[in-house]
Every structure is written in C-alpha cells, then in structure tokens.
N, C-alpha and C positions, 0 to 999 in steps of 0.2 A: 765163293771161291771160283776162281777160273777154272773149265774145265774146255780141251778144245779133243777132240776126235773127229778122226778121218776115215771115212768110208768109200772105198775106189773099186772096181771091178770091171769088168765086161760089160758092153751094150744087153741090157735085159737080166743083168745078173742079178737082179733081187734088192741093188743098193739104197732104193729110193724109199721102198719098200720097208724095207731094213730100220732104215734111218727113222722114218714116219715110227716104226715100234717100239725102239727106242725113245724116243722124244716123250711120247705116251705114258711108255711103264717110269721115266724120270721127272714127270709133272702133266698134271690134269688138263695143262692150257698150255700148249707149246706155240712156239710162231715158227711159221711155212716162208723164208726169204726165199721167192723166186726169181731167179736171174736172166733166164731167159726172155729175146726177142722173138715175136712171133715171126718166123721170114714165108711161109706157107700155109694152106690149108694141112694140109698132114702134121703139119707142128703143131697145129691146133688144134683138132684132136689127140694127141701125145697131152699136150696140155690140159686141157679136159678131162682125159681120162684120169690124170693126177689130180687134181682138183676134187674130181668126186671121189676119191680113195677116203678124202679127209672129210671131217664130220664140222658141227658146231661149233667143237671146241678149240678148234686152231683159227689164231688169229693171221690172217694173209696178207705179207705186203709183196710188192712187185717193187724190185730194185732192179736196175739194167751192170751197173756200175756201184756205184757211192753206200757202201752197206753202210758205214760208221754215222749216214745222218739219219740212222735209226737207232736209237739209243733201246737195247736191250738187258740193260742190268737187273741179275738175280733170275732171269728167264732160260728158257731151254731154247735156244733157235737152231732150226734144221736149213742150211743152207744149201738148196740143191739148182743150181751146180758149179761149182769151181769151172769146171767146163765151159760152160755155156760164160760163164762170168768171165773167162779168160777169152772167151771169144770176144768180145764184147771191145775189151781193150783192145785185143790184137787189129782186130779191123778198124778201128776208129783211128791207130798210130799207126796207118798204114804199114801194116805187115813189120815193124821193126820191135824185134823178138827183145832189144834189152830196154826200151821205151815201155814197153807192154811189159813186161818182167816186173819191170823197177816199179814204176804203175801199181802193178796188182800185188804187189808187195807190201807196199806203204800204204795202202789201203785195207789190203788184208791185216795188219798189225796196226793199226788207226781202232777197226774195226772191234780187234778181238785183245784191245788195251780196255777193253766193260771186265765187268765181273757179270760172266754168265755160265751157260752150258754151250759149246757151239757144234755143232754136227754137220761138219762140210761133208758134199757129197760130189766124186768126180771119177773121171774115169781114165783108166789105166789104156790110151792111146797107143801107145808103144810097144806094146807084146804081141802086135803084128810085123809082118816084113816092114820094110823101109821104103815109104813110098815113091812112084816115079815122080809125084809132082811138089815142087820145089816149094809152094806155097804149104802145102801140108805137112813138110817136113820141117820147116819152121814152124810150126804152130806145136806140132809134137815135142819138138825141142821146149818150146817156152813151156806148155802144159806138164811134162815131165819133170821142168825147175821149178814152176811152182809149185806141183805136190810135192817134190821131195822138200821146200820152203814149207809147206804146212807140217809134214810128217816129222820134220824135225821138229816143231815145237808143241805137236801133238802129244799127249797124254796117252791114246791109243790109236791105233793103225785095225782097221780091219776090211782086208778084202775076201769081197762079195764073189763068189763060184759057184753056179751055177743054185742059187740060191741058198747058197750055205756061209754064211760069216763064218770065214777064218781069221784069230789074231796074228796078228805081224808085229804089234806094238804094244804093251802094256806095261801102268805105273806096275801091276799087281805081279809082272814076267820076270823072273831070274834072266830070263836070254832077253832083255830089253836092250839092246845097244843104246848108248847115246851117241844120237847125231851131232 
C-alpha cells in the first residue's frame, strides 16, 4: 500500500532527524534518497554529519534529480530533501518557476506511482519576511507549490518545531481537510 508523508519545518528543526525515526520504527532496512549537490566545503560537512547519524542498515542512494529510476516497491524511502531536489530543477531551467514546478511534479508522481512508504523531508521557506532578492523570491514561490503539491496527496503532514512533530495532516484526524 502506498503510503506518502510529509515532514517540513525550520532550518535545524529536528525534521531530518525525525524522518530517519520514523523510517526505523516502520522497517529494519529503510533507504536514505539524498538529493543534494555538494556546492561547498560546509555543505560537506552538513552532509557528513547526516551520513553518520545512519547506521548499517540503510541502504544509500544519491539521486540529484530523477528519483523514479530507482525503483522502490514495498520499501520505506526517506526522501530528504524536496528542497534541495527542487533546487536542483530550479537552477538547471534557469530560474523559471513554472518549467521547474511542472518538472518536479511529474517526476514527483512518476516517482511516488511504486507502492511504497515515502517520507519527503522539506522546509517551510516562506514563514519568513519576503525577501529583497528576486531570485529567492521565486524559488520560495516554487518550493511553497511544490509542498503544498506533495501535502495535498500526502496521507500525513507533520511540521517539525523546534524539535517537536506537530500533526497538520492525518488519514487517522477528524480536522483532516481535503486538499
């Protein structure tokens, strides 16, 4: 049975964290899709230090873009990061927000047309001011349609607060809206 959850929060808020606990207490062998490109030494470290959070039993692939030429059926996969995944489009179609949209769209639902567990992991960009630079305000624009594109066909929503999962979305919720 498909299962797709969404976990978004603040920079450091525990979601990655979170997501890895998850993935665990739902099966013994989960898979780690990493989306991120390295652009720095600091990123690299970031990366590392994720890396050795996880033990033996996660299987690790590096994906930039193209999740669905990994076939994950019947498996728990933590996807972290929608973020970084939507970066990835966005800079490659030159900054145009509905190329890069549509893109990570049809890719995301390529993707998450297996029968698996999927645990996208992103971050809520937008619950700061508005920024002065034009380029970042476009990326916030795309990133805030594509999670509310996952969270609509999400199963559950939970944002990460200062290390605390709150639900936002649940099959199991009376106040479940559908999107």
């Amino acid at each position: 049975m498909k299962r797709i959850i969404l976990i978004t929060g603040g920079a450091r808020s525990g979601k990655s964290t979170y997501a890895e606990q998850l993935a665990l207490r739902l099966t013994r062998h989960p898979i780690y899709l990493a989306t991120a490109r390295i652009w720095d030494e600091d990123f690299r470290q970031r990366v590392l230090m994720h890396q050795a959070r996880r033990g033996p039993e996660w299987l690790n692939i590096e994906e930039e873009k193209q999740l669905s030429l990994h076939k994950v059926e019947g498996r728990t996969v933590v996807i972290d990061c929608v973020t970084l995944w939507c970066t990835n489009f966005f800079f490659d179609l030159q900054a145009d927000i509905r190329q890069a949209l549509a893109a990570a769209q049809q890719e995301f639902d390529r993707f998450t047309a297996q029968e698996a567990t999927f645990i996208f992991v992103t971050n809520e960009i937008g619950m700061g001011g508005t920024s002065e630079n034009e380029l970042q305000r476009k990326f916030t624009d795309m990133l805030g349609w594509m999670n509310q594109y996952i969270a609509a066909r999400a199963s559950e929503v939970i944002l990460m607060t200062a290390g605390i999962p709150v639900t936002i979305k649940s099959d199991k919720s009376e106040n479940t809206r559908n999107l």
